[in-house]
Biopython code that builds the backbone (N, CA, C, O; Angstrom):
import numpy as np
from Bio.PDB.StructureBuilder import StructureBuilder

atoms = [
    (1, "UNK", "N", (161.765, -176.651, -14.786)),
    (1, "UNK", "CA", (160.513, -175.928, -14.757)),
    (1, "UNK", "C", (159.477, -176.659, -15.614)),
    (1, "UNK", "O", (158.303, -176.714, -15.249)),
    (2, "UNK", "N", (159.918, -177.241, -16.790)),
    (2, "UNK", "CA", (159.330, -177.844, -17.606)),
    (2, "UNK", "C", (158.288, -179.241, -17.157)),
    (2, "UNK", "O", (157.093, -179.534, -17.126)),
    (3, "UNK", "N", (159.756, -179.896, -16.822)),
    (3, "UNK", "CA", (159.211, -181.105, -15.987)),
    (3, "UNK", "C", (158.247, -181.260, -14.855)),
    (3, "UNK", "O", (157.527, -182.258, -14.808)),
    (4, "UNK", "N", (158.185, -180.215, -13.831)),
    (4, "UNK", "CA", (157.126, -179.678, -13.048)),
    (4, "UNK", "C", (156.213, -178.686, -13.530)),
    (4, "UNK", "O", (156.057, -177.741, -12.756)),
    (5, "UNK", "N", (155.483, -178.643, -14.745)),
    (5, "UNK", "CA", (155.038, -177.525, -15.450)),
    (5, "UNK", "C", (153.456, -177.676, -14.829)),
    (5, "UNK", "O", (152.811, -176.668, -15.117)),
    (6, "UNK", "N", (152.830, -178.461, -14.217)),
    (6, "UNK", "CA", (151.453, -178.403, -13.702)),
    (6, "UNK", "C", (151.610, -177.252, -12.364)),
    (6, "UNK", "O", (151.006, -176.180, -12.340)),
    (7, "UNK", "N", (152.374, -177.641, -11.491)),
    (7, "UNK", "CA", (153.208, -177.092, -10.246)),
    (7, "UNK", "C", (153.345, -175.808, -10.299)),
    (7, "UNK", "O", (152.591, -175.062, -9.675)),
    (8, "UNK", "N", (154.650, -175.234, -11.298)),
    (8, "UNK", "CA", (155.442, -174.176, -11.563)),
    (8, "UNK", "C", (153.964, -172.882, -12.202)),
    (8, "UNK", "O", (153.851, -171.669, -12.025)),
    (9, "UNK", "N", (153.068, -173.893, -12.953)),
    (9, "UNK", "CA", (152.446, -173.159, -13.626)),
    (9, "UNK", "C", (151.173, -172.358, -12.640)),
    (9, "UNK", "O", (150.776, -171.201, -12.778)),
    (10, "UNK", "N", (150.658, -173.488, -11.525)),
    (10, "UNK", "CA", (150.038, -173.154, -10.462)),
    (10, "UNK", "C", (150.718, -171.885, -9.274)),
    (10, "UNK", "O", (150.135, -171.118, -8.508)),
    (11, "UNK", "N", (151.446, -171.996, -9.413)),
    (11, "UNK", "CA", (152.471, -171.708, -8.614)),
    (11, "UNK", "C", (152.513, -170.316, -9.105)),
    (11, "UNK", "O", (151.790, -169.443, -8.625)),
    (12, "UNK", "N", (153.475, -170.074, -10.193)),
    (12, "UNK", "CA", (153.098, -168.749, -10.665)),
    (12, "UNK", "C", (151.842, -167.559, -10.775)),
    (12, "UNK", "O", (151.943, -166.333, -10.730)),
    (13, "UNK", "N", (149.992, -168.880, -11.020)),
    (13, "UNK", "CA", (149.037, -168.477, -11.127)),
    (13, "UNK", "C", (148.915, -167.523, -10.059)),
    (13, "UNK", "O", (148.803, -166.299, -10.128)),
    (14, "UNK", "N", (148.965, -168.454, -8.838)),
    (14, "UNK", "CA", (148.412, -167.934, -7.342)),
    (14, "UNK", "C", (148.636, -167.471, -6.514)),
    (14, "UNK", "O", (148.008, -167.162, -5.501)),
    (15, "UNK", "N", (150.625, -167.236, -7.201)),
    (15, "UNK", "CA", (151.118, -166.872, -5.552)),
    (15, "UNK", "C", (150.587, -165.214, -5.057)),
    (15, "UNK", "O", (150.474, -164.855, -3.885)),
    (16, "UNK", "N", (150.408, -164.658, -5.850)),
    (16, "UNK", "CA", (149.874, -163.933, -4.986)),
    (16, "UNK", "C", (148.215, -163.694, -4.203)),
    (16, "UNK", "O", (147.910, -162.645, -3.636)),
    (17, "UNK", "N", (147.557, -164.545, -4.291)),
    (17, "UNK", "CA", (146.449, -164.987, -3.871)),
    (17, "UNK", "C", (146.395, -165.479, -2.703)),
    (17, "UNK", "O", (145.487, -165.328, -1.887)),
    (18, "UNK", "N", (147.912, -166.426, -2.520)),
    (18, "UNK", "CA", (148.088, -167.489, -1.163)),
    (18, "UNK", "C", (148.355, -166.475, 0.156)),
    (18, "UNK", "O", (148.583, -165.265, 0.161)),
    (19, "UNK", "N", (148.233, -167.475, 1.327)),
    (19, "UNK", "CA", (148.211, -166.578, 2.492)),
    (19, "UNK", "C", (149.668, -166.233, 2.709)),
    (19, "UNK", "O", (150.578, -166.683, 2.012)),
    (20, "UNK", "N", (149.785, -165.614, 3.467)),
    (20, "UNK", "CA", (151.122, -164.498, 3.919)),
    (20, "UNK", "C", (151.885, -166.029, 4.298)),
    (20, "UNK", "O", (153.092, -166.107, 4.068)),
    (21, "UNK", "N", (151.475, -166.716, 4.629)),
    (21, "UNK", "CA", (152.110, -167.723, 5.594)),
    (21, "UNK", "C", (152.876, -168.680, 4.528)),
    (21, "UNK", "O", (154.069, -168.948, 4.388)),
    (22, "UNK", "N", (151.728, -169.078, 3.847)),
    (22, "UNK", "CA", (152.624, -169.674, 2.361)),
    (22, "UNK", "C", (153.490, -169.215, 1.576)),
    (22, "UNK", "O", (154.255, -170.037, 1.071)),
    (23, "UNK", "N", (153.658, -167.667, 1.202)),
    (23, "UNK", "CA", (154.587, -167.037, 0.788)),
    (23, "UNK", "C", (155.806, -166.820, 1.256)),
    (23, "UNK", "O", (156.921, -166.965, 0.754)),
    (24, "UNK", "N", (155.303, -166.317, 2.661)),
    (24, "UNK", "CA", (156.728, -166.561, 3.187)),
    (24, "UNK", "C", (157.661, -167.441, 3.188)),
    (24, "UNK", "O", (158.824, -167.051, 3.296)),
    (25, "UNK", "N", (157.334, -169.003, 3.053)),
    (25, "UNK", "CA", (157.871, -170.756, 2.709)),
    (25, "UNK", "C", (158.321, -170.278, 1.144)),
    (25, "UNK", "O", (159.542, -170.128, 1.088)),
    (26, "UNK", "N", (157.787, -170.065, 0.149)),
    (26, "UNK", "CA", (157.912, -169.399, -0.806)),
    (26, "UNK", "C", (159.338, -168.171, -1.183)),
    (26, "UNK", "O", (160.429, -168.065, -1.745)),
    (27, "UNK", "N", (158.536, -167.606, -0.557)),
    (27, "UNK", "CA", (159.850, -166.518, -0.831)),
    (27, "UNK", "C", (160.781, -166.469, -0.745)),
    (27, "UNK", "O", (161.398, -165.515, -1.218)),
    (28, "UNK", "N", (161.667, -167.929, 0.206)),
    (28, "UNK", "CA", (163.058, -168.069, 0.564)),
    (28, "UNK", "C", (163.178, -168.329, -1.024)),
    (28, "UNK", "O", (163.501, -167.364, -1.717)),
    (29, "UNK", "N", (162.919, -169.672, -1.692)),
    (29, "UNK", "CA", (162.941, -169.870, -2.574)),
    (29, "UNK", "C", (163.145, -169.275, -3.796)),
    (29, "UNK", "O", (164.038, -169.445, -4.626)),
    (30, "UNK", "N", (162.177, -168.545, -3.782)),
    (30, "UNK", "CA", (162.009, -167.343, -4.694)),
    (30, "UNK", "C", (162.922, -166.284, -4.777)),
    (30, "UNK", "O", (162.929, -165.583, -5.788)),
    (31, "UNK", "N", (163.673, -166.079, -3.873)),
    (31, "UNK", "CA", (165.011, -165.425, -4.029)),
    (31, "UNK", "C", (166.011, -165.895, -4.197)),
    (31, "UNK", "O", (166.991, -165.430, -4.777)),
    (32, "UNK", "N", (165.819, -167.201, -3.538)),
    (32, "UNK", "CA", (167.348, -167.841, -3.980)),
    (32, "UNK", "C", (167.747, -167.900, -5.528)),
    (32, "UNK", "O", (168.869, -167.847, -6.031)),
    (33, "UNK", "N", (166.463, -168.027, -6.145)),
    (33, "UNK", "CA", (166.539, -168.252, -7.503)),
    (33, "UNK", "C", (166.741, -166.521, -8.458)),
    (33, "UNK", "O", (167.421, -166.083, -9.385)),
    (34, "UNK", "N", (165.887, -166.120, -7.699)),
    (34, "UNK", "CA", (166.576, -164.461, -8.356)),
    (34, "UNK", "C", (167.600, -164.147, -8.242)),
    (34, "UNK", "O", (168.142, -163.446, -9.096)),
    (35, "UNK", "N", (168.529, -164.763, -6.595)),
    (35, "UNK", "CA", (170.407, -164.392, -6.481)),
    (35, "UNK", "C", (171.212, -165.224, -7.285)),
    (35, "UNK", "O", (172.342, -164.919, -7.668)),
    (36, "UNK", "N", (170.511, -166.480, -7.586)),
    (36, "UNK", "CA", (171.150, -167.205, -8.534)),
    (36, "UNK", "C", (171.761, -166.453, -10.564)),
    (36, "UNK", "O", (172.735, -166.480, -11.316)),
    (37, "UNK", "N", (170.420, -165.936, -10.498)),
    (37, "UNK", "CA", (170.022, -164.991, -12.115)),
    (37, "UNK", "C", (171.106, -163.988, -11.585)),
    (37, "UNK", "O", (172.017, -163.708, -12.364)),
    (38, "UNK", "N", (171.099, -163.435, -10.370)),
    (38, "UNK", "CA", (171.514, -162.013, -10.502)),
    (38, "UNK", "C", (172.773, -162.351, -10.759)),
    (38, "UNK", "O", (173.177, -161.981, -11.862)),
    (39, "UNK", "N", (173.787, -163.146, -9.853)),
    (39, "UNK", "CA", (174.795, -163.445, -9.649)),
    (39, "UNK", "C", (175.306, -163.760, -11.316)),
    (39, "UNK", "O", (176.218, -163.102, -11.816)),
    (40, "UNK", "N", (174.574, -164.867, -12.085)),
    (40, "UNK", "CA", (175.092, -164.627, -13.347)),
    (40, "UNK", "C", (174.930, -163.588, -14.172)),
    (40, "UNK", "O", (175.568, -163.638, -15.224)),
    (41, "UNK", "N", (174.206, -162.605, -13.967)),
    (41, "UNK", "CA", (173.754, -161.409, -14.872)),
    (41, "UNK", "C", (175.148, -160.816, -14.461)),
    (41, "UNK", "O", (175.791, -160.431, -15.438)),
    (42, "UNK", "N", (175.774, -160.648, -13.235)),
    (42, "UNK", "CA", (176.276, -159.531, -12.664)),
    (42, "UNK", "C", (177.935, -160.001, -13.590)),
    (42, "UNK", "O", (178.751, -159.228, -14.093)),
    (43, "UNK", "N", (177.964, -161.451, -13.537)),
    (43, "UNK", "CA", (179.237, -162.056, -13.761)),
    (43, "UNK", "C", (180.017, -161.831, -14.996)),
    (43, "UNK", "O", (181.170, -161.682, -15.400)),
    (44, "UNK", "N", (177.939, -161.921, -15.651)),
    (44, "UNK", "CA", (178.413, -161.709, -17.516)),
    (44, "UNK", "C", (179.091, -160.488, -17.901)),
    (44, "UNK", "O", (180.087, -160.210, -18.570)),
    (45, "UNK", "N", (177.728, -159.508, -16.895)),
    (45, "UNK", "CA", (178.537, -157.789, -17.234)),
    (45, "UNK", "C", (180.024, -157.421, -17.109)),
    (45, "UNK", "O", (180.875, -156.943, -17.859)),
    (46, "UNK", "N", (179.959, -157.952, -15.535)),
    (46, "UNK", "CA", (181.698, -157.876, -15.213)),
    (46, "UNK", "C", (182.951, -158.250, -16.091)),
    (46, "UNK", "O", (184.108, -157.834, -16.153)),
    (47, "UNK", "N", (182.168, -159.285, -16.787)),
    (47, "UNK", "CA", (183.218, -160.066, -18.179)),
    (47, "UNK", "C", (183.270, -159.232, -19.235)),
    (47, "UNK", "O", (184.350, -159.224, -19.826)),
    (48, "UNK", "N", (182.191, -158.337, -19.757)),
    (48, "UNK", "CA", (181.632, -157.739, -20.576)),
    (48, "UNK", "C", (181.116, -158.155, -21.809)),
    (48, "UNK", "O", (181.163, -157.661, -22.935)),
    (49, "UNK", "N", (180.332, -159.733, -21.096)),
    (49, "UNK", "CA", (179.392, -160.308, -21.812)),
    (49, "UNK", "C", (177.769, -159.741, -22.096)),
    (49, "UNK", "O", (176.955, -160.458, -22.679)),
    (50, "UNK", "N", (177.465, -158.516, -21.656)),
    (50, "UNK", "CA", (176.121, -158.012, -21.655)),
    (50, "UNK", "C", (176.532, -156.905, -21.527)),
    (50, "UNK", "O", (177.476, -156.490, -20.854)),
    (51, "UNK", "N", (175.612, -156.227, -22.376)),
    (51, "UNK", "CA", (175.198, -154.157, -22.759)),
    (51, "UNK", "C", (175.667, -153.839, -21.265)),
    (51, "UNK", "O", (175.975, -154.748, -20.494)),
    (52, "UNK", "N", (175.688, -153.045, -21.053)),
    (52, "UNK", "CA", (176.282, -152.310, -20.106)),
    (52, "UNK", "C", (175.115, -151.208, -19.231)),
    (52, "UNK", "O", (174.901, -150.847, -18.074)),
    (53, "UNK", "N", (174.461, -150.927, -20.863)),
    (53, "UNK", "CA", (173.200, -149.837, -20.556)),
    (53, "UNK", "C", (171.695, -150.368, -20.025)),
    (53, "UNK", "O", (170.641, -149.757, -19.846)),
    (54, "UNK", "N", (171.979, -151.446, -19.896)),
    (54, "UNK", "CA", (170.502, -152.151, -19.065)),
    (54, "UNK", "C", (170.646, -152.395, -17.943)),
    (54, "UNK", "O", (171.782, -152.768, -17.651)),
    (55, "UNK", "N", (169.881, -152.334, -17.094)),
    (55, "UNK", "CA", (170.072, -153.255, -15.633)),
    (55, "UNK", "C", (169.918, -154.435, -15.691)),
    (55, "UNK", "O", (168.775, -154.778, -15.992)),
    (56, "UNK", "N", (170.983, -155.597, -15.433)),
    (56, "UNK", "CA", (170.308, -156.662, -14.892)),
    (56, "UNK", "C", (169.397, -157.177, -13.922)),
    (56, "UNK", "O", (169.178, -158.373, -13.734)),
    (57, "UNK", "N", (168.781, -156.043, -13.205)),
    (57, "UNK", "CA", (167.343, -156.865, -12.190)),
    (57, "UNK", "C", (166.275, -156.748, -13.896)),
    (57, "UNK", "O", (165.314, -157.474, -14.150)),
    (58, "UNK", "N", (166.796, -155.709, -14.754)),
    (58, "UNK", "CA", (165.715, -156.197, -15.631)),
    (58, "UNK", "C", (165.598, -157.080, -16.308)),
    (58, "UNK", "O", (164.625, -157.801, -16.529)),
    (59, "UNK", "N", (167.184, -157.081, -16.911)),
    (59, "UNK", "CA", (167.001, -158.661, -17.746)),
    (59, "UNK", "C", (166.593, -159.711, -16.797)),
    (59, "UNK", "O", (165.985, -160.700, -17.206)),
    (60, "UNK", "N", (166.873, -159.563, -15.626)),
    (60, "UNK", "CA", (166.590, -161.054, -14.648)),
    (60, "UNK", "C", (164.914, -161.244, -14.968)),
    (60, "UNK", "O", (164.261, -162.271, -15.156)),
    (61, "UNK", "N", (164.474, -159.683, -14.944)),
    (61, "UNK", "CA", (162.834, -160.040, -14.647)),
    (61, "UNK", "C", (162.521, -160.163, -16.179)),
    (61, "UNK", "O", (161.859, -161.162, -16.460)),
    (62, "UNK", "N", (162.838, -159.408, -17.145)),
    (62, "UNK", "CA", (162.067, -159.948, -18.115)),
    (62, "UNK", "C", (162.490, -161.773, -18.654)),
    (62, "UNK", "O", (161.792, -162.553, -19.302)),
    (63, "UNK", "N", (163.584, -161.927, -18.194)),
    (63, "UNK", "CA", (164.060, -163.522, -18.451)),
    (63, "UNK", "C", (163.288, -164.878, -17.939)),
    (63, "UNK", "O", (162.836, -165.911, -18.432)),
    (64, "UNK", "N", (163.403, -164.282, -16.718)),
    (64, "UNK", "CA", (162.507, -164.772, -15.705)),
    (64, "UNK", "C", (160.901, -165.039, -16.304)),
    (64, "UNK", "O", (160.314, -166.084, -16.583)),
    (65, "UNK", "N", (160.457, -163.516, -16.369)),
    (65, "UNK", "CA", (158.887, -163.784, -16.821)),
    (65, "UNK", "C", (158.644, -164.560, -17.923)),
    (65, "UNK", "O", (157.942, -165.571, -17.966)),
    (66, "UNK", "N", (159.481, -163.850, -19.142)),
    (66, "UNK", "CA", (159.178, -165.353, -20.304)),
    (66, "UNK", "C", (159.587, -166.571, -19.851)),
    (66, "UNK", "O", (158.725, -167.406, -20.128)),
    (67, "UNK", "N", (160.570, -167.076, -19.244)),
    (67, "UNK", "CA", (160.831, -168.235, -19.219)),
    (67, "UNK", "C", (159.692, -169.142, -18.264)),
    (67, "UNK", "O", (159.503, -170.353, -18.373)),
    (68, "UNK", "N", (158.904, -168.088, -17.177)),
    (68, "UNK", "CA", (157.705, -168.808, -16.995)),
    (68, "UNK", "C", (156.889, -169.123, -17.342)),
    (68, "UNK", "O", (156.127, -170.050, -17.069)),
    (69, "UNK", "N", (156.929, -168.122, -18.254)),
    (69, "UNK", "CA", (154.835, -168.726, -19.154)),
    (69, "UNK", "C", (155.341, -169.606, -20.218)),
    (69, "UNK", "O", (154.547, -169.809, -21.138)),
    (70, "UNK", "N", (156.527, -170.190, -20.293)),
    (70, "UNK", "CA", (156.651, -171.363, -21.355)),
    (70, "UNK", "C", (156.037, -172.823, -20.906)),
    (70, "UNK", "O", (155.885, -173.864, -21.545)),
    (71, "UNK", "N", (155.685, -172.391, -19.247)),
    (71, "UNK", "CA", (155.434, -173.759, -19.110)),
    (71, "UNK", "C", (153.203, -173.542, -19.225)),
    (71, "UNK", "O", (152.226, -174.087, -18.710)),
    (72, "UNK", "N", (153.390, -172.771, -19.913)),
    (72, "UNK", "CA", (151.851, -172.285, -20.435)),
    (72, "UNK", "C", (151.773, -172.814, -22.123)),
    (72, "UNK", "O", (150.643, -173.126, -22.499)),
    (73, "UNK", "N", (152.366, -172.874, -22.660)),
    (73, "UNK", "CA", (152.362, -173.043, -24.115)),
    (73, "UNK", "C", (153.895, -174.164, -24.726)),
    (73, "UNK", "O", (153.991, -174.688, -25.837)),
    (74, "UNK", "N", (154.641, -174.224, -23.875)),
    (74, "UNK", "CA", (155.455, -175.639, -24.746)),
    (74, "UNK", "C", (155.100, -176.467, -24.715)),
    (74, "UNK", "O", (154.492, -176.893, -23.734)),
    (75, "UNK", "N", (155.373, -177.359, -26.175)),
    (75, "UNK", "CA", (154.972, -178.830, -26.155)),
    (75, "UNK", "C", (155.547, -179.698, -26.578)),
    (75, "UNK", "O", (155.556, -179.914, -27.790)),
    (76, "UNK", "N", (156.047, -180.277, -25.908)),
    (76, "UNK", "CA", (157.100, -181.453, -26.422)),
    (76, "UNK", "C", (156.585, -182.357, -27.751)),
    (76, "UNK", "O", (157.381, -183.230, -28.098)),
    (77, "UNK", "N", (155.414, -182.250, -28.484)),
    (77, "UNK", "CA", (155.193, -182.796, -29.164)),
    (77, "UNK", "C", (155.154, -182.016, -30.680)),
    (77, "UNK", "O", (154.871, -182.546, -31.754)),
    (78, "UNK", "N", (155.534, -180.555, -30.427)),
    (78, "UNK", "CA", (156.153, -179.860, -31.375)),
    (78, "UNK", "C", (157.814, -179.581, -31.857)),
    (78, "UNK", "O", (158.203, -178.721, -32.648)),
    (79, "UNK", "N", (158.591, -180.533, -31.160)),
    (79, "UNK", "CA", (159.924, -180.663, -31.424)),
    (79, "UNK", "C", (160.559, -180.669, -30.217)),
    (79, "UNK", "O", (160.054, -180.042, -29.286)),
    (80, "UNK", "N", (161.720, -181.353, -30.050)),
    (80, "UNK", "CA", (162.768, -181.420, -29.061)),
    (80, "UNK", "C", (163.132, -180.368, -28.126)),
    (80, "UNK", "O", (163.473, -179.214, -28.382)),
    (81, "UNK", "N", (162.998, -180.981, -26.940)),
    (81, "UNK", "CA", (163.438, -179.794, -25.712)),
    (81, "UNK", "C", (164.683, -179.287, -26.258)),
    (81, "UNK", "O", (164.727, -178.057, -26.291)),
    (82, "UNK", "N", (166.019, -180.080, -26.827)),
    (82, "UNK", "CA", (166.981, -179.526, -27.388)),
    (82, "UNK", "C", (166.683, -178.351, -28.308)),
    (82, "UNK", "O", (167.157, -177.219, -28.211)),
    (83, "UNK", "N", (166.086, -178.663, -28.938)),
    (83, "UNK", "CA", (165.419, -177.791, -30.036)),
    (83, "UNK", "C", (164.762, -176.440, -29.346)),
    (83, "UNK", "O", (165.042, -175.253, -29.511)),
    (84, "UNK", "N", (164.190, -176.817, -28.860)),
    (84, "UNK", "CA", (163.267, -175.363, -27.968)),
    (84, "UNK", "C", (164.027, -174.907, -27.003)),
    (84, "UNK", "O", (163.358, -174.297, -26.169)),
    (85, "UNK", "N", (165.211, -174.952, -26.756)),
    (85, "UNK", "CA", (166.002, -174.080, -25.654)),
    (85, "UNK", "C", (167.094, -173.739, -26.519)),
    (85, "UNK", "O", (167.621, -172.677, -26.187)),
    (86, "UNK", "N", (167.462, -174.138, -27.239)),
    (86, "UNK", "CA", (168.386, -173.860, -28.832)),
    (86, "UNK", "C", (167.924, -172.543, -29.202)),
    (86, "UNK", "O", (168.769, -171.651, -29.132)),
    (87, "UNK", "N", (166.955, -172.286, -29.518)),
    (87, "UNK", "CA", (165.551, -171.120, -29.884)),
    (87, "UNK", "C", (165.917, -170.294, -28.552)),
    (87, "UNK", "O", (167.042, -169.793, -28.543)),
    (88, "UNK", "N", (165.390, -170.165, -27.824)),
    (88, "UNK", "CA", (164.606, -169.871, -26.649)),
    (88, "UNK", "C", (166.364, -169.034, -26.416)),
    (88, "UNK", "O", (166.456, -167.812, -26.301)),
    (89, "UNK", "N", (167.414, -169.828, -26.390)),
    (89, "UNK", "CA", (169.045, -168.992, -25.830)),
    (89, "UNK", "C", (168.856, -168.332, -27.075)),
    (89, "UNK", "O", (169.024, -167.129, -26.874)),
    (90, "UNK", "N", (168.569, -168.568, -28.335)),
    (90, "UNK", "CA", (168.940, -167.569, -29.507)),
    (90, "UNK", "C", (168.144, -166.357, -29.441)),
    (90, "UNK", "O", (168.746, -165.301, -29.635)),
    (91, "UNK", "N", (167.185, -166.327, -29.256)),
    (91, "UNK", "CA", (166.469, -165.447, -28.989)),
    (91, "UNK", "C", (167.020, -164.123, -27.716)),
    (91, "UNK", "O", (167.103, -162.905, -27.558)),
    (92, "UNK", "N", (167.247, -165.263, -27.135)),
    (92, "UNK", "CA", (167.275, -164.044, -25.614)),
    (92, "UNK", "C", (169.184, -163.648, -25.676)),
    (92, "UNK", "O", (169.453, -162.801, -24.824)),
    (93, "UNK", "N", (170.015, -163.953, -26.224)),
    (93, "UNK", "CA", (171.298, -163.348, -26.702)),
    (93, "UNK", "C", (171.927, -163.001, -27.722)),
    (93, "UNK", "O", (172.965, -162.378, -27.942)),
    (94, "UNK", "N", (170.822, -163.704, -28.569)),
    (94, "UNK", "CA", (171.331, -163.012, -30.053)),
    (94, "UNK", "C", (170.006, -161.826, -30.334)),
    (94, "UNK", "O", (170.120, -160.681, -30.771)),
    (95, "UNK", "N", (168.833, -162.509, -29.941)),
    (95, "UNK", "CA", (167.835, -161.076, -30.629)),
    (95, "UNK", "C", (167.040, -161.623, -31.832)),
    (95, "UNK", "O", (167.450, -162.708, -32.245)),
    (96, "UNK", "N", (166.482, -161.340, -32.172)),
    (96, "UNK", "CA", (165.318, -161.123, -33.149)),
    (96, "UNK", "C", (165.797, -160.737, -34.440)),
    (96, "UNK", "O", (165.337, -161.317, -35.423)),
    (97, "UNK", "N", (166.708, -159.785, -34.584)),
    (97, "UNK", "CA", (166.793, -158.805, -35.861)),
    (97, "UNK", "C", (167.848, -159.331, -36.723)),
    (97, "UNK", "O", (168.905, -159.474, -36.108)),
    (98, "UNK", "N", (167.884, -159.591, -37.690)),
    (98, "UNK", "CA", (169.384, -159.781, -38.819)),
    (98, "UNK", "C", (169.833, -158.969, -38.886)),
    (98, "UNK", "O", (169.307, -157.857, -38.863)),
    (99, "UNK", "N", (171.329, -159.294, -39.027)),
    (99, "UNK", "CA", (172.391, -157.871, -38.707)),
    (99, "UNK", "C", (173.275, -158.192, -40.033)),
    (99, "UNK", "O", (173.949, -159.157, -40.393)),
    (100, "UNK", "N", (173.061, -157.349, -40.403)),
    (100, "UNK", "CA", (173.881, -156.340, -41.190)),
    (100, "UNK", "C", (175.206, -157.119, -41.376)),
    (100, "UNK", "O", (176.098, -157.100, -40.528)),
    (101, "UNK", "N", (175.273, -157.768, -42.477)),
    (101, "UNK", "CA", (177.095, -158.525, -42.836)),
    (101, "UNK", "C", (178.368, -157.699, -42.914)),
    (101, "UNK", "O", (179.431, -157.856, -42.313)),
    (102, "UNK", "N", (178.077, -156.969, -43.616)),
    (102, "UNK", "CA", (178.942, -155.347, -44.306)),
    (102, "UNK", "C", (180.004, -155.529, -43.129)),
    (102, "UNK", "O", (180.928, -154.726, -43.001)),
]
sb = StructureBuilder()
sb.init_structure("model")
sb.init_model(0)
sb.init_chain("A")
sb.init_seg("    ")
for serial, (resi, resn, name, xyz) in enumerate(atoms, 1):
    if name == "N":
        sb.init_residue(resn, " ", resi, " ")
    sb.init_atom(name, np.array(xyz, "f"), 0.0, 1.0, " ", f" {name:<3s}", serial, name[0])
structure = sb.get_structure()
C-alpha cells in the first residue's frame, strides 16, 4: 500500500465519486481484499486469538480504515518501515494502555 501510496491514496479519495462502471472493476478487488481480512479475523477468533465480544467485519473495517490513511501521513524519512509496522502491529494487538504487572 505504501509503495503505491500516490495510487492507493487517490484511490481511496474518489472511489466513490467514480462512475458505476469503474467501481464495479474495483469492487472485485475490493472484496477480495476484505475476504482476505475476514478470513484471518475469523481464523484468529476460531483459535481464540481475538475478544470474542467484537465483530470482526469491525475490526476488519476499523483496521482497514487506519491502515489506509497511513499512506496520507507516513514517511519514510521519519524511521524505518520496520520500525513503523513494529508500532503500527503494537498498537492494533497490544493497545494503547499499560497493564497492570500485579
Amino acid at each position: 500500500m505504501l509503495h503505491y501510496g500516490d495510487f492507493t491514496s487517490a484511490n481511496i479519495r474518489i472511489y466513490g465519486q467514480i462512475p458505476t462502471s469503474a467501481k464495479n472493476r474495483h469492487r472485485v478487488v475490493r472484496r477480495a481484499y476484505a475476504d482476505y481480512w475476514d478470513h484471518l479475523l475469523e481464523s484468529a477468533l476460531a483459535s481464540g486469538e481475538l475478544r470474542d465480544d467484537t465483530s470482526t467485519a469491525m475490526i476488519r473495517l476499523f483496521v482497514i480504515g487506519a491502515l489506509n490513511w497511513t499512506v496520507e501521513w507516513y514517511n519514510p524519512q521519519r524511521g524505518s518501515f520496520r520500525d513503523f509496522s513494529r508500532q503500527i502491529t503494537g498498537i492494533v494487538f497490544d493497545g494503547i494502555l499499560t497493564h497492570d504487572k500485579a
